[in-house]
C-alpha positions as CSV (number, residue, x, y, z in Angstrom):
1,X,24.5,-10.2,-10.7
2,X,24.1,-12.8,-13.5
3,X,24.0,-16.6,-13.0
4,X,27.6,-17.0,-14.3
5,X,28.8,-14.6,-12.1
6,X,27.2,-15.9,-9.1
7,X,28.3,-19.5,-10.0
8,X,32.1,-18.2,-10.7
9,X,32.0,-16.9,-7.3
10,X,30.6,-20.0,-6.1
11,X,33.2,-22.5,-7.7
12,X,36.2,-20.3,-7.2
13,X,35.3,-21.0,-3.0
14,X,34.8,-24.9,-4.1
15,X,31.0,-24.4,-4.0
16,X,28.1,-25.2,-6.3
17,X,25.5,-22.9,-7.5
18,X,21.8,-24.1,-5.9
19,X,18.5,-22.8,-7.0
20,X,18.3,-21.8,-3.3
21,X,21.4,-19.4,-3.6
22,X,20.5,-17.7,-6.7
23,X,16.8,-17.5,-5.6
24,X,17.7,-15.8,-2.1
25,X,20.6,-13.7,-3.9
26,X,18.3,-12.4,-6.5
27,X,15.6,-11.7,-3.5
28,X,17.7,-9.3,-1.9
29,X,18.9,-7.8,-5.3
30,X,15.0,-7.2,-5.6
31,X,14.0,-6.0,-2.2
32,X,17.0,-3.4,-1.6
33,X,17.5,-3.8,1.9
34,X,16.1,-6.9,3.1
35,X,15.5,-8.9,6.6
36,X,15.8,-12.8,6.3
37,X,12.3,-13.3,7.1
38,X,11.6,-10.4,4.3
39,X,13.6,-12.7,2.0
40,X,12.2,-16.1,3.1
41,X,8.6,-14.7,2.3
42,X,9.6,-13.4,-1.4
43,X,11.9,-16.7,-1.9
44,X,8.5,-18.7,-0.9
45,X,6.5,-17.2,-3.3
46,X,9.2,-19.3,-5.9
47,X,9.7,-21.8,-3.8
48,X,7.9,-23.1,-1.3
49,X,9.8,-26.0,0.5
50,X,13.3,-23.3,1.5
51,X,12.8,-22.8,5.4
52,X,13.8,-19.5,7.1
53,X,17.5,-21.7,8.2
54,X,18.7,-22.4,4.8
55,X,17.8,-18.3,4.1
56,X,20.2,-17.3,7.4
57,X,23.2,-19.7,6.1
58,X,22.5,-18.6,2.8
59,X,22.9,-15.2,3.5
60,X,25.6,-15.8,5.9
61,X,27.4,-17.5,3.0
62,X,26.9,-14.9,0.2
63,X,28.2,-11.9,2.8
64,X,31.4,-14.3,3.0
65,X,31.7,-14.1,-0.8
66,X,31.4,-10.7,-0.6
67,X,27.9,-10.4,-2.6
68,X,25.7,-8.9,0.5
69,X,26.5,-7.0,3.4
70,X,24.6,-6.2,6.1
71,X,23.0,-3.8,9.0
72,X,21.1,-3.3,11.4
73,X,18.4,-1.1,11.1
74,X,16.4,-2.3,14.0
75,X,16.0,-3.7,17.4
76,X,15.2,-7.6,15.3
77,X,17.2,-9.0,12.5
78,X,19.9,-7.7,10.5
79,X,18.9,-5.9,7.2
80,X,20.7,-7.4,3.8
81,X,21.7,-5.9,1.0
82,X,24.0,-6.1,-2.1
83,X,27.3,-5.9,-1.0
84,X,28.7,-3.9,-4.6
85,X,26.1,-0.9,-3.8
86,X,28.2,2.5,-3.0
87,X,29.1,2.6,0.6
88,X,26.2,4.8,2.6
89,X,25.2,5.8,5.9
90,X,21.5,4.7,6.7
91,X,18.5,6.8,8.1
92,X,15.6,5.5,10.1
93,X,12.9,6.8,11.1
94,X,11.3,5.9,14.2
95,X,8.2,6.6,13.6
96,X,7.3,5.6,10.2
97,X,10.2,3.0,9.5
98,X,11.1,4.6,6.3
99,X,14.9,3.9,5.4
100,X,16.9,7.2,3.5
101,X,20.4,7.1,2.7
102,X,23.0,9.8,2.8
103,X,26.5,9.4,1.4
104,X,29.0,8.1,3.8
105,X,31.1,11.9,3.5
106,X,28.8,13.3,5.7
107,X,30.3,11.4,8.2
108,X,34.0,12.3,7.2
109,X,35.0,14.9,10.1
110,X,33.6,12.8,12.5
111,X,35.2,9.6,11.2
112,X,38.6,11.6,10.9
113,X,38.0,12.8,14.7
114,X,38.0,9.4,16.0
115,X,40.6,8.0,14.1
116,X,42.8,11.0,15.3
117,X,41.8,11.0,18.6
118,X,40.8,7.5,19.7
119,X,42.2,5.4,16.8
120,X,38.8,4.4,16.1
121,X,38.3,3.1,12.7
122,X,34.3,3.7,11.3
123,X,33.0,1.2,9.5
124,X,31.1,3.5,7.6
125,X,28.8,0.2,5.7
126,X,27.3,-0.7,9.4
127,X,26.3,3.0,10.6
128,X,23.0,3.8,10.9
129,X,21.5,7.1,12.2
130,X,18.4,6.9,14.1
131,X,15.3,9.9,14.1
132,X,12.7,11.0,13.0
133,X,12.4,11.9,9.3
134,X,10.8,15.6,7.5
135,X,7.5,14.0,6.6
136,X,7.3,12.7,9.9
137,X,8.9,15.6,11.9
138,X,6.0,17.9,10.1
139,X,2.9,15.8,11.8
140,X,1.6,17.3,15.1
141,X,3.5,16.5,18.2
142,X,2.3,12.6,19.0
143,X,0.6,12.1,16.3
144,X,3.2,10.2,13.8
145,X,1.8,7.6,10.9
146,X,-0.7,5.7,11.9
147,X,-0.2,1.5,12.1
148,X,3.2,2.3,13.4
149,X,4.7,2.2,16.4
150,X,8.0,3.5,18.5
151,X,10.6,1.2,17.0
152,X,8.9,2.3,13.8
153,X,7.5,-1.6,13.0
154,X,3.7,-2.4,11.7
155,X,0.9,-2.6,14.2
């Protein structure tokens, strides 16, 4: 998103654009998918003084205005990521961590099942699918990737 857009966004809600909100925006444009704490280390390589608070609210604010959305991808903080990407379901693996993505029609019959039968409406941007992925599913049994553990984080 360019800096116009952003600050057309911004000043159609009232607001102003900040250096902080264009630098945390353009962080998880960069990253892909993104915790806070991912974003507050690449936003403090720009700028140092922007504590981890100001990147929650700020993220908090742009997922109001629509520009991020977010999951959770983990057992710790929600994962961030540009709200105008195509709709998709999320893998994880739990042993090495690695993040895939599948298109959200995979999920159709089951999403139509629900609906029909519970009226259960999927919201298809916060589902993620939990396992173990092919590279990881080929390693002898325990072995996994090294520097990993269970929940798939570093060691």
């Amino acid at each position: 998103m360019s800096e116009s857009s952003l600050a057309e966004v911004l000043r159609a809600r009232g607001l102003r654009l900040t250096a902080q909100r264009q630098l945390i925006l353009q962080a998880v444009l960069d990253l892909g998918h993104a915790t806070p704490e991912q974003v507050h280390t690449a936003v403090r390589e720009v700028a140092a003084g922007v504590n981890i608070t100001t990147i929650y609210r700020t993220l908090e604010l742009l997922e109001r205005l629509g520009l991020v959305t977010h999951t959770h991808l983990s057992h710790g903080s929600p994962t961030y990521h540009a709200a105008g990407e195509h709709q998709h379901v999320h893998l994880v693996c739990r042993e090495c961590g690695a993040i895939d993505e599948i298109d959200p029609e995979l999920l159709g019959p089951l999403a139509d099942r629900l609906v029909a039968e519970r009226g259960f409406r999927v919201d298809i941007g916060h589902v993620a699918l939990f396992g173990v992925c092919g590279r990881c599913g080929e390693e002898p049994a325990g072995e996994g990737v090294p520097g990993r553990g269970e929940d798939g984080e570093q060691q």
